[in-house]
N, C-alpha and C positions, 0 to 999 in steps of 0.2 A: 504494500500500500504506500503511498506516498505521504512524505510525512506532513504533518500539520504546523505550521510554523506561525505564532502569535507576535503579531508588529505591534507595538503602540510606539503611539503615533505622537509622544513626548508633550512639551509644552507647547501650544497651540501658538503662543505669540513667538516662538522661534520659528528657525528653519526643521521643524521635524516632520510637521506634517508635509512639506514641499519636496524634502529628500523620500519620504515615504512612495508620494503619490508617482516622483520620477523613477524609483526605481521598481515598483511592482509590474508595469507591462513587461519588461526584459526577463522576471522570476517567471511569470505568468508564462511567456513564450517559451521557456524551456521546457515546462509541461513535468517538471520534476517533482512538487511540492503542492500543496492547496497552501498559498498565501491567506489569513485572515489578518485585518487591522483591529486593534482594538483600540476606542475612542469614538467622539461624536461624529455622527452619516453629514451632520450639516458643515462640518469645518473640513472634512475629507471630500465632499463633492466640490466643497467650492475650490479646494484644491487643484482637485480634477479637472474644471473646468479652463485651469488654467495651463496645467502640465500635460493633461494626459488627453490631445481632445480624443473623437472617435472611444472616448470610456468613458463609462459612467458605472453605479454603486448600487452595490443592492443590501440593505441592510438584514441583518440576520440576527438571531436571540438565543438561537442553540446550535450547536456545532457537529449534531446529531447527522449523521448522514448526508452531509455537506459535501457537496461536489463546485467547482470551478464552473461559473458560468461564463460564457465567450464575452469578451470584452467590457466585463462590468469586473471590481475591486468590490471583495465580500469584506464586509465591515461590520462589527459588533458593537453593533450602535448603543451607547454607553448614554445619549443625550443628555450628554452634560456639562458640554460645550458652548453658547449657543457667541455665533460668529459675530453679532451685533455688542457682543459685551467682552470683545477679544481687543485687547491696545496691541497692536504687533509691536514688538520692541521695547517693551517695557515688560518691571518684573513685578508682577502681583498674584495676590493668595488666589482669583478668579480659577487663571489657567493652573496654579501651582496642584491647586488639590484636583482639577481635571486629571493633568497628567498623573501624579499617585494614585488615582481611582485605577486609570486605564490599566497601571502597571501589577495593583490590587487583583484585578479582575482576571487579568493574565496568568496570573502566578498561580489562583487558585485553578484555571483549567488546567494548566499545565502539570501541578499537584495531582488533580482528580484523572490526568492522562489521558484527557481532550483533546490535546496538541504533546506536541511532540518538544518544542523549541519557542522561544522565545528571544525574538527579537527587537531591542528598547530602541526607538528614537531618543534624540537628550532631553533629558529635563534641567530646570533650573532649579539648585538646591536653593537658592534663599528665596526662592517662590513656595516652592513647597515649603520650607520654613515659616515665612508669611502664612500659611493655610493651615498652620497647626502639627507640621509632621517633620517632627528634628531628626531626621536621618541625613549622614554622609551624603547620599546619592543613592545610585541606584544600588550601589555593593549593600550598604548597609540594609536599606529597604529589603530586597531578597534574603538577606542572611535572617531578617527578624520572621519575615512572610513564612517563610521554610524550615524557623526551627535550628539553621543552621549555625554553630559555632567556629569553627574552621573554616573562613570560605577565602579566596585569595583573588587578586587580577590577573589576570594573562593579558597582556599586549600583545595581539598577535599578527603578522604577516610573513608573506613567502620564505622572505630573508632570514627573519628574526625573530624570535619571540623572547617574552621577558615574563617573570612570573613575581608579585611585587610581596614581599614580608609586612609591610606596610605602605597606604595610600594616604586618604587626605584626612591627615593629622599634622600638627607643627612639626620642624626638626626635629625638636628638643624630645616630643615624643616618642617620634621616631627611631631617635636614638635609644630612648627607654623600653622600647617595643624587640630591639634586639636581640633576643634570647634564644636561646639556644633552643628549646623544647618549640617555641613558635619557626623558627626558621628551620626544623626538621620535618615540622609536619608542612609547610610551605613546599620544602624538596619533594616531597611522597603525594603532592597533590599534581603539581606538575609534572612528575615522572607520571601520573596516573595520565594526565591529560594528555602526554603529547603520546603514550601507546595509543588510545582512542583514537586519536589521529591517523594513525595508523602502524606510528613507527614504534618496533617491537622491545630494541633498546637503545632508549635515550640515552643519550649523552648530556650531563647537568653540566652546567659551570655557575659556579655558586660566588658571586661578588664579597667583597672586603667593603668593612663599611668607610673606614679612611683611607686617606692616601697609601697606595699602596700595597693595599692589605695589611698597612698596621707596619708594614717592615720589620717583623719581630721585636713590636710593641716599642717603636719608637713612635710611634704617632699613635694612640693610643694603644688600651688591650680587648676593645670587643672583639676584636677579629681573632685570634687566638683563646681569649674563654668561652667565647659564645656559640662564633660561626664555624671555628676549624672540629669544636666537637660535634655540632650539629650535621657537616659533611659525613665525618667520620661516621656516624651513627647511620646515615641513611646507606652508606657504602657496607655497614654491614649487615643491612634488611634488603643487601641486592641490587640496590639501586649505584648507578654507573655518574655518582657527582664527583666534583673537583671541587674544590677553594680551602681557605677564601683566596680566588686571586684579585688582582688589581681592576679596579672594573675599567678603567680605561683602555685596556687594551683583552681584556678577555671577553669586550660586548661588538670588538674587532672582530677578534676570532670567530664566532658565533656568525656572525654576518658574512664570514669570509665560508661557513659550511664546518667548521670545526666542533658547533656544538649545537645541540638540538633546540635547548632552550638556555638562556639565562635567570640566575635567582639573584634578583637586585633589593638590596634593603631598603628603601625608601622610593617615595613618590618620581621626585625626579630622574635620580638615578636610570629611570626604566624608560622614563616619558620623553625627556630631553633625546636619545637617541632614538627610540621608535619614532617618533614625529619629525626627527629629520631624513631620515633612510626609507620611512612609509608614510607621510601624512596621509595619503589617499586612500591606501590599502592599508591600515590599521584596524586591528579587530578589538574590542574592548569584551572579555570573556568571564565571567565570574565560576569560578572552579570551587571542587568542594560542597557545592548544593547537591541536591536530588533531582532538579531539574539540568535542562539546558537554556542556559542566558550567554546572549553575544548582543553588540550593540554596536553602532559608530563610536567611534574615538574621536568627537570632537563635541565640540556643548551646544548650546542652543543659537549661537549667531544672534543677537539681537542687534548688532550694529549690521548685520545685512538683510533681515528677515523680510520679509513683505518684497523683494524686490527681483525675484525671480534666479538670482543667479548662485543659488547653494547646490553646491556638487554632490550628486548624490552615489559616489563612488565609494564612501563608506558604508554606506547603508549596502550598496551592493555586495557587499565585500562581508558586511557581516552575514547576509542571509547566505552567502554561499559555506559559510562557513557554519553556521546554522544547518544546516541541510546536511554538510559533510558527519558534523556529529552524531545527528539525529540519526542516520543511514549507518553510521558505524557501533551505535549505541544498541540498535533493534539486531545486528548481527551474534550479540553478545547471546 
């Protein structure tokens, strides 16, 4: 059967709904997938009527026997958007808590095994904020929806991928976040993900949080208490990691085909080289759940929104990767 893949359609006053509505005809044409959106039929058609002509929408309520209809984008019409109370480019609780509803909504078919995958447009966290809902992002949001304790990011594309110990928290956290027992179970999720993928034995390389790797603790010691036992550990549960090495040059290697994945300790760390080697092709993947979640790796655009010209190449990028999971998950 082909798998079910749930889009929401992010904050309404960004570029989400617009990267949505560009990239569903090209999933559609492949005939691999039933594409469903989830969010409001009225802010998705007006979409459409912009991006996609020759389509139009057909709203739906249950995901029950649900086939692709020829030239229309199936939408789980959520109405609780409505397009006349939308400021484009501006952040308010209005769209904030649309888009958390939509992602609410998603989480629990995908839970109940409705859908197969899940795929997030961006949301704005200090809109959601604004509307009552203190989560990180989408990480956080899923990890609470699901119960989940352990969950990590993957940055992913062709070249590279990155697997992050920590996201969006200060340094100072960050650096408090380094422990050993977390950057083990960060290795073991990533080893998990990138077999899924396909590949049978991954190859880790496991980042130094200072300069260096710490250069035998002249530039600090997290790298030797923390991270060199944490390698250790996973190296003898099986798993095929290195570190801590110097991340400057072992997120070289990695790109150059030397290693399958990178485990980078902090936010940057991960995002500063993925976004320049793949801004386009960038997969933003939350690992560790019981579902499957991938999304675009860029935020809501409010300084461009409304005005037709958001690339909708990560959105591409993540339903194919979407889809690749989904298909290597059911093989299990």
């Amino acid at each position: 059967m082909k798998p079910k893949l749930a889009i929401t359609i992010g904050d309404a006053a960004g570029v989400g709904p617009e990267v949505t509505v560009k990239a569903m005809p090209g999933e559609i044409a492949l005939g691999r997938s039933t594409p469903v959106i989830y969010g409001d039929a009225r802010i998705v058609a007006q979409e459409v009527q912009k991006y996609a002509p020759g389509w139009g929408v057909r709203s739906i309520s249950s995901l029950d026997d649900i086939e692709q209809p020829q030239n229309e984008l199936l939408v789980m019409d959520l109405a609780n958007c409505d397009p006349a109370q939308v400021k484009v480019g501006e952040v308010e609780a209005y769209t904030g808590r649309a888009a958390y509803e939509s992602v609410v909504r998603a989480t629990e078919d995908a839970i109940a095994g409705g859908v197969d995958a899940i795929v997030t447009a961006p949301l704005n966290k200090e809109a959601m904020h604004k509307a009552g809902f203190k989560y990180d992002g989408h990480t956080g949001l899923l990890g609470h929806l699901t119960g989940t304790r352990n969950y990590f990011m993957v940055l992913g594309a062709r070249k590279l991928k990155v697997i992050h110990v920590s996201t969006h928290v200060s340094v100072a956290d960050a650096v408090g976040r380094v422990k050993s027992e977390r950057i083990q179970a960060c290795i073991a999720a990533g080893d998990a993900h990138i077999r899924e993928l396909g590949i049978a034995e991954p190859r880790i390389a496991v980042c130094g949080l200072n300069p260096h790797a710490g250069e035998n603790r002249l530039f600090g010691d997290e790298d030797e208490d923390e991270i060199r036992p944490a390698a250790e550990a996973a190296r003898a549960m099986g798993i095929n990691a290195r570190g801590p090495l110097p991340a400057d040059s072992c997120i070289r290697q990695a790109y150059e085909g030397q290693f399958d994945l990178v485990v980078v300790m902090y936010h940057d760390q991960g995002h500063v080289p993925m976004k320049l080697v793949a801004f386009s092709e960038g997969v933003n993947v939350t690992v560790g759940l019981p579902i499957i979640r991938t999304s675009v790796d860029h935020g809501t655009a409010f300084d461009i929104a409304g005005q037709g010209i958001a690339d909708p190449a990560n959105m591409t990028a993540a339903l194919d990767y979407a889809y690749n999971l989904a298909v290597n998950r059911s093989k299990k």
